[in-house]
N, C-alpha and C positions, 0 to 999 in steps of 0.2 A: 605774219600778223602785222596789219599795219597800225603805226602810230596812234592814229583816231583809234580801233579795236583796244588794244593795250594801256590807253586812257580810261577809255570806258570800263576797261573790263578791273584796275586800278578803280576805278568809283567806286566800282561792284565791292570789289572786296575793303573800301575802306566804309560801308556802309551796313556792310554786316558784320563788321567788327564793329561798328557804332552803335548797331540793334541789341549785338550781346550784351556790350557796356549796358545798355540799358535795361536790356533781360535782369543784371547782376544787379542793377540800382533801385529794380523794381522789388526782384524776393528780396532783397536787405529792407524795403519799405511797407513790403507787406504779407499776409500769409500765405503758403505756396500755394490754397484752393481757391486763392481769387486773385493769382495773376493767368492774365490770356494778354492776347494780342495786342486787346487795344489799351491795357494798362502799359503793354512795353511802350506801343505807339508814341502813349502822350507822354510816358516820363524820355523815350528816343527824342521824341519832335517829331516825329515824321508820322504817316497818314496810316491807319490798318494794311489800306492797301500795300501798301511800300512795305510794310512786315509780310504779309501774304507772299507779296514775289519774290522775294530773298530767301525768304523759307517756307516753302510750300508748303508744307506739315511743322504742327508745334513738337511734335516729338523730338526733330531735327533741330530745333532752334533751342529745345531745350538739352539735347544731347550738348551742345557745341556751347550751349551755356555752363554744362558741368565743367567740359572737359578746359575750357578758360577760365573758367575761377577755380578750378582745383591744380591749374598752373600756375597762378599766383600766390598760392598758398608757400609759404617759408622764405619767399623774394626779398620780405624785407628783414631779416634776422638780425643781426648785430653780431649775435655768434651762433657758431655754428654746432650741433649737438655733440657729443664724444659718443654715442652709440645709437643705438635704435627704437629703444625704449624711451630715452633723453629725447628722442624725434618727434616719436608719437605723442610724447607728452607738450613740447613745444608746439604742436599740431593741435592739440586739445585745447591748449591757452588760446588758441589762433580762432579756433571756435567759437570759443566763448564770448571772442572780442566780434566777432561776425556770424551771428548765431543763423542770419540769411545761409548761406551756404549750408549749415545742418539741417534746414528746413528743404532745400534741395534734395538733398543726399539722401535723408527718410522719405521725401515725395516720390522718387525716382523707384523705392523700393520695388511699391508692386508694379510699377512697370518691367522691372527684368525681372518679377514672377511670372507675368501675366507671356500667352502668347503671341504677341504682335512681333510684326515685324523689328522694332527696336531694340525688343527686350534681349535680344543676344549679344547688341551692344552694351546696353548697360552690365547685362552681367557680367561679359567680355574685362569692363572698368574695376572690377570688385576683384577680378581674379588677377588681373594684371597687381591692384596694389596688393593684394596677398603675397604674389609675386617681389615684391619689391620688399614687402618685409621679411620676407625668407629668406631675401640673397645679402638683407642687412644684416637679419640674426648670425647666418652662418659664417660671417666675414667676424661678428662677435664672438663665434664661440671657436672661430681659426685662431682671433687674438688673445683669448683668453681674456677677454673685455668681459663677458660673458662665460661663466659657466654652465652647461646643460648634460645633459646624460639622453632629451629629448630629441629627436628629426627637429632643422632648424621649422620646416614647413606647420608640423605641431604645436611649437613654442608661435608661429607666427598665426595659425589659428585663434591659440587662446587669447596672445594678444591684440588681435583685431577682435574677437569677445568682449573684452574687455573695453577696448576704445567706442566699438560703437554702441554698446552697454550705454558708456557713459552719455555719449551725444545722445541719446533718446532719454537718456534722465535729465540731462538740458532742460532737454524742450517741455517733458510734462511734470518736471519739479523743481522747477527755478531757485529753491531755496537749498536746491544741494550742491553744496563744493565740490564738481568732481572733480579737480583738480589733485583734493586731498584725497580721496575714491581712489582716484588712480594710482596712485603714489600706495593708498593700501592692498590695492588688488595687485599692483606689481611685487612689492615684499612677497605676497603669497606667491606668484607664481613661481617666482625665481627660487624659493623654497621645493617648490615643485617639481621645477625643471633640473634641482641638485639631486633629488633623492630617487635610485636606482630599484623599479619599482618590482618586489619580490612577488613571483607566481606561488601560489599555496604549496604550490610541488618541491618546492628550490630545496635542498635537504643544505643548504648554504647560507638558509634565512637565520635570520641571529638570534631566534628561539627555536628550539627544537621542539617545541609545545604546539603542536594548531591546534586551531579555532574549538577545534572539533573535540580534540582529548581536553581539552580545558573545559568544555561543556559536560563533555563526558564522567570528568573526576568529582567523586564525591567531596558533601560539605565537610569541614573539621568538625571534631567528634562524632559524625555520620555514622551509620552501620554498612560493612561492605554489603555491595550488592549480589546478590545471587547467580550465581555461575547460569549461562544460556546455553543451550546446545547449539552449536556450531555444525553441524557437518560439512565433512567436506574441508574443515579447516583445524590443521595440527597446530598442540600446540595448547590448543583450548580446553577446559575442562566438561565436560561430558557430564550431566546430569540421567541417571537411568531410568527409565522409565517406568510406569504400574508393574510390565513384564517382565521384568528382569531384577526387580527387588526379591531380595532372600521374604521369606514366611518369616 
């Protein structure tokens, strides 16, 4: 590769790192169904065209726009979280403060519904952070940071449920706290992820009463109920029948 090529090709890449800046300055200025090209254009500086050739497709420009502003996200922290729940919630604050980025992230949705070409990438991103909260839960619940009874991969379900719950109540009900949402959907779950969840069968369940015989038992002061024929089943009382009663 010569010098001139290596310069050039250094242009290259320090101009679509400039396009993205501007992709990221665009959704923070405006709503995700009316940025294109030429909104990146004018807030970049540079010409539609000059976005066209760098990124020939806007799927591309917006893929490479998530994946740089969801690598900025936690850069500038002060402190750093004690577990992963403390993460996600410093994540949520982080949101709040750049609500642009949540308006990405729900854009993007139907794209890794839909079938195009991109949509494996985007969803490819959704599974990876699932990924990342699972290997944080399980590192919590190795420390005892965390107590669970739950798969960390389940505990990291619900709480991605719950996180991105929150970001779409963001966006279409600005007058809710989720901050404080979060903080009460967490209480819950961690309640949930304590308690060892009993199959109706378990003869180990700490009433020896189901569902069923408590439906079953008569009211107080009630009249007992009348013996059924059973057959087939000892044990049970036997009602006889027209043919077999004494005259």
């Amino acid at each position: 590769m010569t010098d001139q090529h290596a310069a050039a090709l250094e242009d290259e890449q320090s101009l679509a790192e400039r396009i993205v800046r501007g992709a990221i300055r665009a959704y923070r200025l405006h709503p995700f169904d009316q940025v294109d090209a030429t909104v990146v254009a004018e807030v970049t500086g540079v010409t539609t065209e000059t976005v066209a050739r760098v990124f020939p497709t806007w799927d591309a420009l917006l893929l490479v726009t998530y994946d740089r502003w969801t690598q900025l996200r936690g850069t500038r922290r002060s402190v750093q979280p004690s577990c992963t729940i403390e993460h996600v919630r410093m994540t949520l604050a982080e949101d709040v403060a750049d609500p642009g980025l949540v308006r990405v992230l729900a854009g993007v949705i139907n794209i890794a519904a839909a079938e195009t070409g991109f949509a494996e990438l985007f969803r490819k991103r959704f599974e990876e952070y699932v990924g990342q909260l699972t290997a944080g839960l399980q590192r919590d619940f190795d420390t005892d940071v965390e107590r669970s009874v739950v798969p960390p991969d389940v505990a990291a379900t619900q709480l991605l449920a719950v996180y991105e719950g929150l970001q779409i109540q963001m966006l279409v009900r600005p007058h809710v706290d989720v901050l404080v949402e979060y903080d009460r959907a967490v209480r819950t779950l961690r309640q949930g992820w304590r308690e060892r969840e009993v199959p109706a069968w378990d003869l180990d369940a700490p009433s020896a009463t189901s569902s069923t015989d408590r439906a079953a038992a008569p009211a107080p002061g009630a009249a007992p109920a009348s013996p059924v024929s059973m057959p087939g089943v000892t044990g049970r009382p036997v009602v006889p029948d027209a043919t077999t009663r004494s005259a």
